[in-house]
Structures are given as structure tokens and as C-alpha cells.
C-alpha positions, 0 to 999 in steps of 0.5 A, spaced: 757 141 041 754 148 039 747 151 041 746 151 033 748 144 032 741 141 036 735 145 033 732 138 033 734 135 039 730 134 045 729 139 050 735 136 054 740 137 048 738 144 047 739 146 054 745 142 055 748 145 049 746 153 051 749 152 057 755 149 055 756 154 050 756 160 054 760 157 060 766 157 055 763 163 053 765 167 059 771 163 060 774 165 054 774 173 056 780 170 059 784 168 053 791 172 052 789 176 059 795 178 063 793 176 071 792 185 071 787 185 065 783 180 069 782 184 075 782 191 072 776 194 076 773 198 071 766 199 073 765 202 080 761 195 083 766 190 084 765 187 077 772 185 074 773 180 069 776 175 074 770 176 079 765 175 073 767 168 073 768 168 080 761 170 080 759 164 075 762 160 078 759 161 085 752 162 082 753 154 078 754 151 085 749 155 089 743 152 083 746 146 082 749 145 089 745 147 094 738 147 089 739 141 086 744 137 091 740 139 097 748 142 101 746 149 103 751 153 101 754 155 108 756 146 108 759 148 101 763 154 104 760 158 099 758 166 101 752 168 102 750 173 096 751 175 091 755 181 091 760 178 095 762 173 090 764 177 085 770 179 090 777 178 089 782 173 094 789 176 094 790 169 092 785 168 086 789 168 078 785 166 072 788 159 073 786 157 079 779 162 078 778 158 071 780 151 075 774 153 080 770 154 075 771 148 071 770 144 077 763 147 078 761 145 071 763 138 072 760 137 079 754 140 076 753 136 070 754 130 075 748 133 079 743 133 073 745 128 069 741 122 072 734 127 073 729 128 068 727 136 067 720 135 070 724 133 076 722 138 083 729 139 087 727 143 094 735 146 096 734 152 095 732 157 100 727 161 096 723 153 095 722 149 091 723 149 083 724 145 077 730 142 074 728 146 068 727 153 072 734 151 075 737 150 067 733 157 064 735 161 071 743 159 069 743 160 063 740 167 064 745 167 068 750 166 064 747 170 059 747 175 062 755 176 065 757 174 058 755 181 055 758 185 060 764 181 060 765 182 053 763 190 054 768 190 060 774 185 055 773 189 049 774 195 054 781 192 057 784 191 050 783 198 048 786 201 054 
């Protein structure tokens, strides 16, 4: 179910729809990549397509993990900020990435399925929020790593 398939629905439905449509999104600049395309390095930060997914998988686990669940992130075995999460393992692929990220997605949805969006969750770091602030600030997240993963796809592909 696609973001224009919920104009009417609850704000829930609307946000769940959002977020799932642009976690497929970032997902899908993967498509048809060889594991050198994904890692190509075309900016001079760490950003490649490969660690833009990386990176968003990091950032659900810390929203959702750490923020909602209450397991600080050092417990979860995740790196402490965000620069560090775009960075690529020897080991990393496009599968085993794309794995970790669907893993992520689905500990998320299990995290926030029972809560309402009123609810205050106090796991992170920077203190306490609500459910709805956490789902806003993912969605931007995902929102914007979106864009520059198609600006950096589209510039894999022409090389």
C-alpha cells in the first residue's frame, strides 16, 4: 500500500504508508547494481549507494531501537554517530546490506505496532519524544537519502 492509497486513512496508515514507500525506495537504487556500482565512491564524503542503505538501516535501529525500545545503541552493537554508519565492511554486499535492512524494518514495525502515536518514548540520548516526532524524523530521514541516492544512481548508470 502506496502513500496515494491513504489520502483519507488515519494519520497511522498515512505515516506507516510514507515510510514503507520510501524504505523500498532507497532499497530499489540497488536494483540491477553490480557489488562495484554499489560501492562506487563518487562524492568525497563516505556516501556510496551501498552505505546510504547502510546508513538508513543504522538510523531506523537508532529511532526505533534505541529511542522507542530503550537499548542503547552501544547494547545493539551499533556505531556511535552518524558518519560512522555510512562506512563500508570488507564483508558488506548489496545482499547482506539489503538483508540488514529488512531486518531493521521489520524489528521497527514490531517496536511501534502496539503504540499509539501520542505515546512518549525516553531511549534516546537527546531525551524524550513522541512516537509521531520519531515517525516525522525517519521519514525525513528517508526522504532525504532518497534523493541523493537517485542523484548518485543516476550518475552510476551513466558512467
Amino acid at each position: 500500500m502506496g502513500a496515494f492509497d491513504v489520502p483519507l486513512d488515519d494519520e497511522r496508515t498515512q505515516l506507516d504508508a510514507f515510510v514503507e514507500e520510501y524504505r523500498a525506495a532507497v532499497e530499489a537504487t540497488l536494483d540491477s547494481l553490480t557489488e562495484e556500482q554499489a560501492r562506487r565512491a563518487l562524492v568525497p564524503s563516505a556516501t556510496t549507494l551501498l552505505g546510504l542503505l547502510k546508513h538508513v538501516t543504522w538510523m531506523q535501529r537508532v529511532w526505533f531501537e534505541e529511542c522507542v525500545g530503550g537499548t542503547p545503541r552501544r547494547e545493539l552493537g551499533l556505531v556511535g554517530n552518524p558518519d560512522e554508519s555510512f562506512r563500508l565492511a570488507d564483508g558488506d554486499t548489496v545482499a547482506s546490506v539489503t538483508a540488514a535492512h529488512r531486518e531493521a524494518c521489520a524489528t521497527a514495525r514490531t517496536a511501534v505496532a502496539d503504540l499509539p502515536l501520542d505515546t512518549v518514548v525516553t531511549g534516546h540520548r537527546t531525551g524524550p519524544r513522541t512516537l509521531r516526532w520519531v515517525y516525522l524524523q525517519v521519514l525525513w530521514e528517508l526522504a532525504h537519502h532518497c534523493g541523493h541516492a537517485d542523484i548518485l544512481r543516476e550518475q552510476v548508470l551513466t558512467d
